[in-house]
Structures are given as C-alpha cells and as structure tokens.
ZADRENBA-775749 format. One record per residue (C-alpha): residue number from 1; residue in three letters; x, y, z. Coordinates in steps of 0.02 Angstrom, whole numbers, plus 50000, padded with zeros to 5 digits. Last residue first. Layout:
<site num="NUM" residuo="Ala" east="X" north="Y" up="Z"/>
...
***
This chain:
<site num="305" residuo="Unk" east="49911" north="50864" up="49900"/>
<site num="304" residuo="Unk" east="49873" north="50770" up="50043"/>
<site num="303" residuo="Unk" east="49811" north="50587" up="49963"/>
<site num="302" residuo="Unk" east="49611" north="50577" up="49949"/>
<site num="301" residuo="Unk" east="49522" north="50431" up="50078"/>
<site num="300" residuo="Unk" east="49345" north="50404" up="50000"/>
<site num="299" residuo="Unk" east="49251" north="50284" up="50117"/>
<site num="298" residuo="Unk" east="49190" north="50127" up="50044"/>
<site num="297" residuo="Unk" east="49004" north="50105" up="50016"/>
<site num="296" residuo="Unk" east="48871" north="49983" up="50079"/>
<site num="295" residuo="Unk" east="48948" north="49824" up="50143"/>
<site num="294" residuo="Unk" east="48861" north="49709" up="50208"/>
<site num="293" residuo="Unk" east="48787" north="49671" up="50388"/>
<site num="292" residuo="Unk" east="48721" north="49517" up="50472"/>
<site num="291" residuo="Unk" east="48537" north="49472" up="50575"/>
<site num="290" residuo="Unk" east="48447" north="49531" up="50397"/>
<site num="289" residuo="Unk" east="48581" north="49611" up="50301"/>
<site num="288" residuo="Unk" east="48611" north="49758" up="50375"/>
<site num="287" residuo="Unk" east="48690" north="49923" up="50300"/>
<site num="286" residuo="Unk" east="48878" north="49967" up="50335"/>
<site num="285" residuo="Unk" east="48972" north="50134" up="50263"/>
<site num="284" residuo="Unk" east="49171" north="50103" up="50248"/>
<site num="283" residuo="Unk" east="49353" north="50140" up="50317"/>
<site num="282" residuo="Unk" east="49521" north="50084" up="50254"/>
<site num="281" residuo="Unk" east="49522" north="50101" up="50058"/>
<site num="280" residuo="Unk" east="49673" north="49975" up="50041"/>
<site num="279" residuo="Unk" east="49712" north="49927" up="50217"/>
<site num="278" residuo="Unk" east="49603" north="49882" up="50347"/>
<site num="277" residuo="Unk" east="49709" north="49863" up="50516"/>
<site num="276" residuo="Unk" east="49610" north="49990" up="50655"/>
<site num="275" residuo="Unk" east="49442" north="49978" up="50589"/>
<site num="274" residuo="Unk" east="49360" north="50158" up="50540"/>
<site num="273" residuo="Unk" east="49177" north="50129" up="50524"/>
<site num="272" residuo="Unk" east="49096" north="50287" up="50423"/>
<site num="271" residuo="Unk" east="48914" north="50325" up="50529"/>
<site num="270" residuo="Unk" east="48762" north="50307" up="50427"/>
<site num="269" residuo="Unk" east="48680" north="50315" up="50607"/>
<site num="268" residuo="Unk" east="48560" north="50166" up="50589"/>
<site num="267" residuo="Unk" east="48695" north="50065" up="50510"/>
<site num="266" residuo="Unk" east="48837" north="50118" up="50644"/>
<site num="265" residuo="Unk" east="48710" north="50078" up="50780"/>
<site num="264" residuo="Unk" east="48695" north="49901" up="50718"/>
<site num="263" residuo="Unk" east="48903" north="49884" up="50667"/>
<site num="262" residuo="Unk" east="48927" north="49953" up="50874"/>
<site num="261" residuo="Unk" east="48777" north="49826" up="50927"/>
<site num="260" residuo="Unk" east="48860" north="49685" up="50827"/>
<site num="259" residuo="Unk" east="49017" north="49699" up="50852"/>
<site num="258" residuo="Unk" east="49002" north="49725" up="51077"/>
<site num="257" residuo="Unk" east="48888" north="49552" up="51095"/>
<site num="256" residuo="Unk" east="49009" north="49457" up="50957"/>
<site num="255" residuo="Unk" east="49159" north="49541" up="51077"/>
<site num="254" residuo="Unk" east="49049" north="49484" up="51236"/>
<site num="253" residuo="Unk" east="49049" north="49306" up="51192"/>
<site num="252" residuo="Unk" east="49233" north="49293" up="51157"/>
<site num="251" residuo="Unk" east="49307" north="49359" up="51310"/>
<site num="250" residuo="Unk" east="49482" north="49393" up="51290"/>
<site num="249" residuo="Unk" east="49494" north="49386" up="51079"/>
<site num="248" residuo="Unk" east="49642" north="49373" up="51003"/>
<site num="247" residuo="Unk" east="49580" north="49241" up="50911"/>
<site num="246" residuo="Unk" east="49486" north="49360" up="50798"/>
<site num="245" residuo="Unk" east="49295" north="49312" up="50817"/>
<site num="244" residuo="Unk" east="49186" north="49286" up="50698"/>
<site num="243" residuo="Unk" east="48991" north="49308" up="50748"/>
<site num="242" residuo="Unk" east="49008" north="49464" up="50615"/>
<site num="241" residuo="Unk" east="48985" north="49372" up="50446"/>
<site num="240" residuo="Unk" east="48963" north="49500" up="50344"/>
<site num="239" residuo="Unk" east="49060" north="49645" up="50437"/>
<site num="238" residuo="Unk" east="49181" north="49518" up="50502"/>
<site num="237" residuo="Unk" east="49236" north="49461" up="50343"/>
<site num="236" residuo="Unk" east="49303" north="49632" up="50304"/>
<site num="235" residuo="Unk" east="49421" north="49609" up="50412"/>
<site num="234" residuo="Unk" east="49505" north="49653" up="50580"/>
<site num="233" residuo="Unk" east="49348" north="49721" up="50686"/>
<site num="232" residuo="Unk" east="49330" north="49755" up="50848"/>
<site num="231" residuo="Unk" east="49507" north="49793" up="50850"/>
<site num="230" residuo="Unk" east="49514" north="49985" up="50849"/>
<site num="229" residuo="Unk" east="49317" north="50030" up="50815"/>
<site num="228" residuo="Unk" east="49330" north="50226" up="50761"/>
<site num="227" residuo="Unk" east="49155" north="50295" up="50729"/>
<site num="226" residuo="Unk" east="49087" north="50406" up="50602"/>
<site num="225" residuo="Unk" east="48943" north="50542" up="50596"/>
<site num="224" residuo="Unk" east="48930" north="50670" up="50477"/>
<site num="223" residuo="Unk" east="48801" north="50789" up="50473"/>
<site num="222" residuo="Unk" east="48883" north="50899" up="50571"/>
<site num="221" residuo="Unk" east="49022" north="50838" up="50688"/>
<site num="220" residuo="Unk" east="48976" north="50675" up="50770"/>
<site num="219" residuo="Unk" east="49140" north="50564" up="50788"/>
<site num="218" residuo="Unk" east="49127" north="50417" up="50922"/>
<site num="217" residuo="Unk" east="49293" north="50325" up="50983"/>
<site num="216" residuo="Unk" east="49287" north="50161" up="51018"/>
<site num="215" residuo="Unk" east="49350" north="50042" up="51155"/>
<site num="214" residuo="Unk" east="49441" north="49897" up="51215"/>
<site num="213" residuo="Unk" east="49446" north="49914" up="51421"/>
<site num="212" residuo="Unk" east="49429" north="49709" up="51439"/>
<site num="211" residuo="Unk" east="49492" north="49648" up="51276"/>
<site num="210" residuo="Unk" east="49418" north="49580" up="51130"/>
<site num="209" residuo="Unk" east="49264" north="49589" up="51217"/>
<site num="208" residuo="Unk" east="49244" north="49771" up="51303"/>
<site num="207" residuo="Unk" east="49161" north="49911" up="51202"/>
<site num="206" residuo="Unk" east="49227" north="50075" up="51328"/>
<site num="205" residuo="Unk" east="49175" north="50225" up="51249"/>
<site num="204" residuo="Unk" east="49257" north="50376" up="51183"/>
<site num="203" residuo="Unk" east="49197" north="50536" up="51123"/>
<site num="202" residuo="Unk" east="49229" north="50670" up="51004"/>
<site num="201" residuo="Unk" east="49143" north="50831" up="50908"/>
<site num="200" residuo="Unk" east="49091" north="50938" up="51057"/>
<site num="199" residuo="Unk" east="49250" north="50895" up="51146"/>
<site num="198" residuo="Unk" east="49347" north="50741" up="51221"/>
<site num="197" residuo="Unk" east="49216" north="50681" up="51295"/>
<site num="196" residuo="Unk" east="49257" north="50503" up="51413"/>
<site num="195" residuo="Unk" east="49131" north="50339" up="51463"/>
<site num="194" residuo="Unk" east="49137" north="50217" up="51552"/>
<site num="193" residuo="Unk" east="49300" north="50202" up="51638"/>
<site num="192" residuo="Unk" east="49464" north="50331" up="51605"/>
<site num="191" residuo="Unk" east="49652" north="50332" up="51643"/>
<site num="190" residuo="Unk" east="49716" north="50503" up="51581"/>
<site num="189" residuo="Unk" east="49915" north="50459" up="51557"/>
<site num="188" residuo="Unk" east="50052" north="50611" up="51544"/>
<site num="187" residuo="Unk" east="50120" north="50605" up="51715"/>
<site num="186" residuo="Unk" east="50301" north="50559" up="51656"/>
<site num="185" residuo="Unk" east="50282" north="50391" up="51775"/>
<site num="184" residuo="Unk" east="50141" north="50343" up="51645"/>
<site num="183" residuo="Unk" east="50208" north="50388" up="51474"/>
<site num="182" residuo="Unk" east="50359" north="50258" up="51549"/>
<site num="181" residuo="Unk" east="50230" north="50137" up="51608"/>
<site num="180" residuo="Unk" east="50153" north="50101" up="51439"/>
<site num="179" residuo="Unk" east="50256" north="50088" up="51316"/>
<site num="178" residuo="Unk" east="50401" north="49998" up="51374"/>
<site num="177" residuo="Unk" east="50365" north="49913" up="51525"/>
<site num="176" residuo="Unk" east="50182" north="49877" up="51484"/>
<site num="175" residuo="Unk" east="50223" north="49805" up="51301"/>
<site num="174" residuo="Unk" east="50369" north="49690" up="51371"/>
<site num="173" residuo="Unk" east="50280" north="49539" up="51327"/>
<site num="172" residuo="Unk" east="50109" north="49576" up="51234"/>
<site num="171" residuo="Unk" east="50132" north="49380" up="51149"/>
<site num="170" residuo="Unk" east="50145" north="49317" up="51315"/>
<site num="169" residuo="Unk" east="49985" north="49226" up="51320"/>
<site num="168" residuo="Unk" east="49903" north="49309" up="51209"/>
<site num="167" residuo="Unk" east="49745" north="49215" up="51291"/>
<site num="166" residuo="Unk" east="49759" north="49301" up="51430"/>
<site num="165" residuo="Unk" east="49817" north="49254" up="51612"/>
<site num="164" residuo="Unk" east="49828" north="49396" up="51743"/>
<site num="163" residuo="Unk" east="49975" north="49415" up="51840"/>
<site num="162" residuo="Unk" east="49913" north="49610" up="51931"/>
<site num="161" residuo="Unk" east="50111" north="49649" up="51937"/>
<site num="160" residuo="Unk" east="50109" north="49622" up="51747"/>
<site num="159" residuo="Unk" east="49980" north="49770" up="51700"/>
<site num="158" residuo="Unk" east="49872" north="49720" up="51557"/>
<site num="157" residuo="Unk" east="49719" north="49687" up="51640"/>
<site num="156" residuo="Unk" east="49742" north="49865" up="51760"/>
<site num="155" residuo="Unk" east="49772" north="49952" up="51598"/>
<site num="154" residuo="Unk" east="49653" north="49875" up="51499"/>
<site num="153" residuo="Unk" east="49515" north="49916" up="51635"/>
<site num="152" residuo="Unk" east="49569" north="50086" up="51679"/>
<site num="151" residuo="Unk" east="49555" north="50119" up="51459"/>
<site num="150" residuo="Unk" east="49695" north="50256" up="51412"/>
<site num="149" residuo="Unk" east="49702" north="50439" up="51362"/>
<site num="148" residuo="Unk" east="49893" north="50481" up="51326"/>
<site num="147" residuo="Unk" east="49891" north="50690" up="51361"/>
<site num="146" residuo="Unk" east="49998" north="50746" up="51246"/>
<site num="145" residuo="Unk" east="50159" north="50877" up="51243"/>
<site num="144" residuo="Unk" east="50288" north="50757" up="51264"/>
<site num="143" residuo="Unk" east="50227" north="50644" up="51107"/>
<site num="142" residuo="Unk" east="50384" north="50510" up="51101"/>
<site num="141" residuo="Unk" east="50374" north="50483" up="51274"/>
<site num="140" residuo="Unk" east="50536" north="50409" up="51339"/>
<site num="139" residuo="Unk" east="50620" north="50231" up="51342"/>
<site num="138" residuo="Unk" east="50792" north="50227" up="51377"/>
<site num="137" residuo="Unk" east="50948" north="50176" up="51319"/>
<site num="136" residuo="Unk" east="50999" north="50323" up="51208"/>
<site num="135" residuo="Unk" east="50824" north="50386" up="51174"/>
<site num="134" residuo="Unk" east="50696" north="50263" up="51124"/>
<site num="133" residuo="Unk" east="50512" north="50309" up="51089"/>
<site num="132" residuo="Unk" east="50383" north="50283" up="51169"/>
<site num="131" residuo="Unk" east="50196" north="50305" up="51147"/>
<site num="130" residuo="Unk" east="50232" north="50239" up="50963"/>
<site num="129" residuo="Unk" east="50204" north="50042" up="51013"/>
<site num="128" residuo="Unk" east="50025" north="50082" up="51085"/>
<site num="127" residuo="Unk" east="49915" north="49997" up="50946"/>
<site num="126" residuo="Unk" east="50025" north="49861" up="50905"/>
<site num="125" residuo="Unk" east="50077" north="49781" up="51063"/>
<site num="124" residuo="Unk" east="49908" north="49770" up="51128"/>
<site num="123" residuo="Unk" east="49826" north="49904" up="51265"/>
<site num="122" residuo="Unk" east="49649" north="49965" up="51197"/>
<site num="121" residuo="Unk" east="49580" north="50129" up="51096"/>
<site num="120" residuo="Unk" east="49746" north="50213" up="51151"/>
<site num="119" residuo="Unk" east="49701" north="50380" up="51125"/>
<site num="118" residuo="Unk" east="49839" north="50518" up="51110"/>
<site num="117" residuo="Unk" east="49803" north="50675" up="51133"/>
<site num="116" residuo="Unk" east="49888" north="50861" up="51113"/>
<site num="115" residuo="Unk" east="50017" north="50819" up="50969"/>
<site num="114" residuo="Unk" east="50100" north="50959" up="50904"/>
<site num="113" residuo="Unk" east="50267" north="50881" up="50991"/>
<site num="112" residuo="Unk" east="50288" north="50721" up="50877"/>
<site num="111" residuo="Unk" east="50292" north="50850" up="50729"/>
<site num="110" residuo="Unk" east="50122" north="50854" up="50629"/>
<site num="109" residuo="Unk" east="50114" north="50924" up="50458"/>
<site num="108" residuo="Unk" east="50051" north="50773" up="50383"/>
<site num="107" residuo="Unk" east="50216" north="50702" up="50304"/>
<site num="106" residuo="Unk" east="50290" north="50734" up="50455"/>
<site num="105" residuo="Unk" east="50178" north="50605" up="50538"/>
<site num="104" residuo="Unk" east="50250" north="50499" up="50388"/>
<site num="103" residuo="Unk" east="50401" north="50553" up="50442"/>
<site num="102" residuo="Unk" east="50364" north="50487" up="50624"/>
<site num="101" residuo="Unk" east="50301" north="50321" up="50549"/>
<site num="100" residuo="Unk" east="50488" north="50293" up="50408"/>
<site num="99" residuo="Unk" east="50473" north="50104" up="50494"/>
<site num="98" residuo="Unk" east="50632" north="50005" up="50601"/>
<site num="97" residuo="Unk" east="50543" north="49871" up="50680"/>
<site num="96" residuo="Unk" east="50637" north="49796" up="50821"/>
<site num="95" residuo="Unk" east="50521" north="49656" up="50857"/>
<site num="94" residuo="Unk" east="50343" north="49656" up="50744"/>
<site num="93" residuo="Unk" east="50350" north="49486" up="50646"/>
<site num="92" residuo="Unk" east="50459" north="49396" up="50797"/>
<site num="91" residuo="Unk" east="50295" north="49423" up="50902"/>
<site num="90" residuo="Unk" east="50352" north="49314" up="51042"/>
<site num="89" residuo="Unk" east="50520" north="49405" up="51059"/>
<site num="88" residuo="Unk" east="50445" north="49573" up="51036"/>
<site num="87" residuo="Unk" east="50603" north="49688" up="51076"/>
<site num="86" residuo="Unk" east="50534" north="49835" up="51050"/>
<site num="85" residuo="Unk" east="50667" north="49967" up="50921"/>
<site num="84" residuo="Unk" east="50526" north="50064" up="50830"/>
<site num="83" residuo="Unk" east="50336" north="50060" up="50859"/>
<site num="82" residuo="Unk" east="50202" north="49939" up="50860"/>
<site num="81" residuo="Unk" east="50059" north="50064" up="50810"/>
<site num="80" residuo="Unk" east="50021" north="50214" up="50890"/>
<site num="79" residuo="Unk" east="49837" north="50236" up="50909"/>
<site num="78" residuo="Unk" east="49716" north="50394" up="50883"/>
<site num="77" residuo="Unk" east="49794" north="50524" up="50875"/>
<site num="76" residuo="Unk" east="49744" north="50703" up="50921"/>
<site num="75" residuo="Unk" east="49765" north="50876" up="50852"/>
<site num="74" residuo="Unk" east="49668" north="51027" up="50962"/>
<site num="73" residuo="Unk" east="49605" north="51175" up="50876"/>
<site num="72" residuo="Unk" east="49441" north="51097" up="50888"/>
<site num="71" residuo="Unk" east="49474" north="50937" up="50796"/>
<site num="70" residuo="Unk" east="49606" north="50881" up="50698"/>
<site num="69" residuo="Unk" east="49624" north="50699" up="50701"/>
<site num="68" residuo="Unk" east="49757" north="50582" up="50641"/>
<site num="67" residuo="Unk" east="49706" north="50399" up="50649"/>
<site num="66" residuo="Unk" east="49851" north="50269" up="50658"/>
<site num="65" residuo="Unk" east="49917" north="50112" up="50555"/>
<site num="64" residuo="Unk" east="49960" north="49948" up="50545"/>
<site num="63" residuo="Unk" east="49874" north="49842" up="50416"/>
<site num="62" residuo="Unk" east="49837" north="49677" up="50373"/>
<site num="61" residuo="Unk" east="49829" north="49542" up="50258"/>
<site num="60" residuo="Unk" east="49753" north="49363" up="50314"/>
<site num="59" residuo="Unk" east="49872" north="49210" up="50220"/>
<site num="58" residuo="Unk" east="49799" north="49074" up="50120"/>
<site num="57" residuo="Unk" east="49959" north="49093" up="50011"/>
<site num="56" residuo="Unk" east="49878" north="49121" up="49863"/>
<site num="55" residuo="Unk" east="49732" north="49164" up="49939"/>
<site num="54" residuo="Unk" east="49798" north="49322" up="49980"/>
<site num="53" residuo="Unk" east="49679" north="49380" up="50121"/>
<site num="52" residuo="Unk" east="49616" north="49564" up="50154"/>
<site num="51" residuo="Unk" east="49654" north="49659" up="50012"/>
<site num="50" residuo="Unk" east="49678" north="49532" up="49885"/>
<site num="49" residuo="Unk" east="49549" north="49478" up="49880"/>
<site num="48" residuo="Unk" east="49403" north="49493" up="50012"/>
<site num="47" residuo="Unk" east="49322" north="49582" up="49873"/>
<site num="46" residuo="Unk" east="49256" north="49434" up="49759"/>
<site num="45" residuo="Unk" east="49329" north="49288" up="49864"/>
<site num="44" residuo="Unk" east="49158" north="49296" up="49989"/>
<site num="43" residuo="Unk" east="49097" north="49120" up="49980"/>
<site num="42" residuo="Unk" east="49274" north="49075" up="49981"/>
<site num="41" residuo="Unk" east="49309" north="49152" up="50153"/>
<site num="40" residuo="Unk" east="49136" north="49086" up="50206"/>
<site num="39" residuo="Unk" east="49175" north="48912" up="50154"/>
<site num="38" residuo="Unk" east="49168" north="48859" up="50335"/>
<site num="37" residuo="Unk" east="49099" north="48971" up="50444"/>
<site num="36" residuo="Unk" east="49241" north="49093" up="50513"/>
<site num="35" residuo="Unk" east="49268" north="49007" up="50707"/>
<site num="34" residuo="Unk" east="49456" north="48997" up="50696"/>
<site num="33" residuo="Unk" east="49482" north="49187" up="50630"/>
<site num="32" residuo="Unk" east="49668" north="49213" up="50638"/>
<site num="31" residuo="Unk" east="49712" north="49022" up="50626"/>
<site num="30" residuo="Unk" east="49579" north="48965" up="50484"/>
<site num="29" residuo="Unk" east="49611" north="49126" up="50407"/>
<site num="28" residuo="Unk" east="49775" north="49109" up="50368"/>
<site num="27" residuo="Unk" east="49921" north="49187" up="50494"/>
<site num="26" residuo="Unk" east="50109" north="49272" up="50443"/>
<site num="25" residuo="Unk" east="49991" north="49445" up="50456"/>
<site num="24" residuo="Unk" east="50034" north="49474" up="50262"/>
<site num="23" residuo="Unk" east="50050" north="49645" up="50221"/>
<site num="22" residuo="Unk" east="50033" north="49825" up="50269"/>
<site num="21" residuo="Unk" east="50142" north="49934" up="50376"/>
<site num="20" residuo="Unk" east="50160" north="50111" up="50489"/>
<site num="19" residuo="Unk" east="50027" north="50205" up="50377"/>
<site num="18" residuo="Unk" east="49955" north="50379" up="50449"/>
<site num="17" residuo="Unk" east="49778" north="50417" up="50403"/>
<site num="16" residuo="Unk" east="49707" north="50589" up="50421"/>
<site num="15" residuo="Unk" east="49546" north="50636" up="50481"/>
<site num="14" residuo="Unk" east="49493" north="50788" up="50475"/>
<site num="13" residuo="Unk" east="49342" north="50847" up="50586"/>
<site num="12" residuo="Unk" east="49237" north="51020" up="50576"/>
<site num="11" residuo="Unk" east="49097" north="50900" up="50477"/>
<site num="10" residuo="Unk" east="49193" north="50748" up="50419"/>
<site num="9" residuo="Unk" east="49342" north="50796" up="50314"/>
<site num="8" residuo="Unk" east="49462" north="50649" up="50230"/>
<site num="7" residuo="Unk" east="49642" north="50609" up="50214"/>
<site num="6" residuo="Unk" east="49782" north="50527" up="50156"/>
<site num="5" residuo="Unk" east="49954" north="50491" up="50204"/>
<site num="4" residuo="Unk" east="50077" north="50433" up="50078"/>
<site num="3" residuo="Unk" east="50146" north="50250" up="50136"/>
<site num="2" residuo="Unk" east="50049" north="50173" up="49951"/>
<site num="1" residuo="Unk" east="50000" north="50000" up="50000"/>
***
C-alpha cells in the first residue's frame, strides 16, 4: 500500500491516516479467525481479495496504522502502532521494527510535539508501540506535549504485577514496561471508565470483548457521523459474517455482543467505520443484512496534495 498519508473531512473533523505497515499477518484465516463458517472466506473471494487475504498463500493481510484527528484547535491520535526498536520476542513479525512512521507524521504536518492527545483505543503491542520512543537507552514519550488517554480496565488487565492470564499469552511481553509505564511515571496518562468527551465533536467509549477496556471512539460533527472501532473488527469478513471472532479475543461472547451493537448503531447512524488494520480504502458505510451486515460504500480517503 501506498505510505503517503491521506485524508478525509467529516463536519469540523479531519481525519488523516498515517501508515506504519501493510502485508501478510504470517496467519490464514483458519488460525486468525478459527470460528469463520466454513466456506465463508470462499463464499466471499470477490472483494476479500487481495486486500484482506491472499489466497495464494491462504494468508490474512493487514494493516498497521494510526488515525490523525484535527478537531477543535486541538490535534489528536488515535493509536500508535508497534513502534521502533521493541524487543517482541514472541511476536518475531513486529520486534525491532525500524518504519519511516514519524516522517509519515511529518508528512502530515504534525511533529511528535503538536500532538495534544493520544488515544489508546485498547493496550496490545500494536496499537501503543509509538507512545515511546527510544532515546539512548531509555524509553521516553515520544509525544511530550499529549495527554495519553487510556482504558482503567486494559490498563489494570494488562499490568504484569496484577498476573493475569490472557489468551496472548505472552505475545504483549514487554508492552507495559516499554510503552506504557514510561508515558505513565512522566504524568502524561488520563486513565478513564465508562465513558470520556473529548470535545463537542469526540467521544470515547469503553466496548469490552476483545479485551477488557477495548474501546471506540465516536465522531459527530455535522452531518457526519463516524466511529473509530480499533480491534473490533480486523476484516472485512467480520462485517458480513460478524459472529467471527479474531483469536485474540479475551472474552469471546461479549466481543460478538460488543460487534454487533457498534456495526447496528453504525447502520442506523450512517456512521463511516474506521477499523484499526484495513488497508486499501480503510474505512466504509455498513447496512444490514437481515441478522448480518454488508457492505454499503467505501470511504473516500484523497492523498494530501
């Protein structure tokens, strides 16, 4: 996928999308999504490839990459990726990455101190890896001006002196110690429960399931509406068939519970859903399909000129 940013204006709202990688995930479908129907990745060939599996290969693509929001006078972003430099050693794919993300943030007119927020929609490996940054031997905030919003309940789950079992097992090794607690002992970390507005146009909301303080943040600026869903959703399949589960999933019952009321309101609302990993066009209008969804229209994402 093309590493330009790109960019789209919802109401007093522009969203910019900043690319840290895309391609294979090193997983097929039958590992990342174990309960998918069977057939159903076949069934739906026509526009799942290649974008979102290679079947080729029989491997799930994916995407890394954050949500740049200007809202209010204030610039925020919205995830940070896996980062540069973390030592990963049971995510071998991701461990010392050394990606071009802070000139991409460049790219977009944004220096790492512009930023005012940073919302980390839930604590994995890849979607907090840019709150630090390495400097010498140390790990430091890379956004010193920002206030890092984080879920209380992922950060108390994820927490190592708390010892509580997951089903990453210790795939997020290392991920509190070096991304989290460091923005944390600086005083920059906002740890909220419930509910949280960040102004007139913005608000988040806990949707637990995938893990216990995931969440999603709410755009209504307008007429346009639009909702950022982090993890809820990984593929495209999950919009039509949206019982399937990643296997990343804490609490499996309550992330089918969480999709389907966040894809119902979405429908209702016309709101633009804004995964965290879709690459190609990235974000797109649902409709239902009986008990299921489909997919209306894609989102139109223009490159800054």
């Amino acid at each position: 996928m093309d590493q330009s940013p790109e960019q789209i204006i919802l109401g007093d709202v522009t969203v910019t999308r900043i690319k840290e990688f895309y391609g294979p995930s090193g997983l097929s479908p039958g590992q990342f999504f174990p309960d998918s129907p069977q057939g159903s990745w076949e069934e739906h060939r026509e526009w799942l490839a290649p974008e979102f599996w290679n079947p080729r290969t029989d491997e799930c693509m994916t995407a890394i990459q954050s949500w740049l929001l200007r809202s209010e006078g204030r610039t925020i972003l919205v995830d940070t990726g896996v980062g540069n430099h973390k030592d990963r050693p049971y995510m071998p794919a991701w461990s010392r990455m050394d990606t071009d993300f802070l000139d991409q943030l460049a790219a977009a007119g944004v220096r790492p101190e512009d930023i005012d927020i940073v919302v980390n929609t839930h604590l994995h490996l890849d979607h907090v890896g840019w709150n630090t940054r390495l400097d010498g031997r140390t790990w430091v905030p890379t956004f010193p001006n920002a206030t890092y919003l984080m879920p209380r309940p992922d950060f108390d789950f994820w927490d190592p002196a708390n010892e509580n079992k997951t089903v990453l097992g210790r795939a997020n090794q290392n991920v509190f110690e070096d991304s989290v607690t460091p923005v944390h002992r600086a005083g920059l970390t906002y740890l909220w429960d419930g509910t949280y507005r960040i102004d007139r146009n913005l608000r988040l909301d806990l949707a637990p399931g995938h893990t216990p303080g995931s969440s999603v943040l709410t755009l209504e600026s307008g007429g346009d509406r639009a909702v950022f869903v982090g993890d809820l959703i990984h593929t495209g399949l999950q919009i039509a068939e949206p019982a399937i589960n990643s296997c990343f999933c804490e609490d499996p019952a309550e992330s089918r519970a969480t999709r389907h009321k966040v894809l119902g309101r979405a429908a209702e609302n016309n709101a633009l859903v804004f995964p965290a990993h879709f690459g190609g066009r990235s974000a797109v209008e649902v409709a239902r399909n009986g008990s299921k969804f489909m997919i209306k229209e894609w989102a139109d994402l223009s490159p800054i000129s």
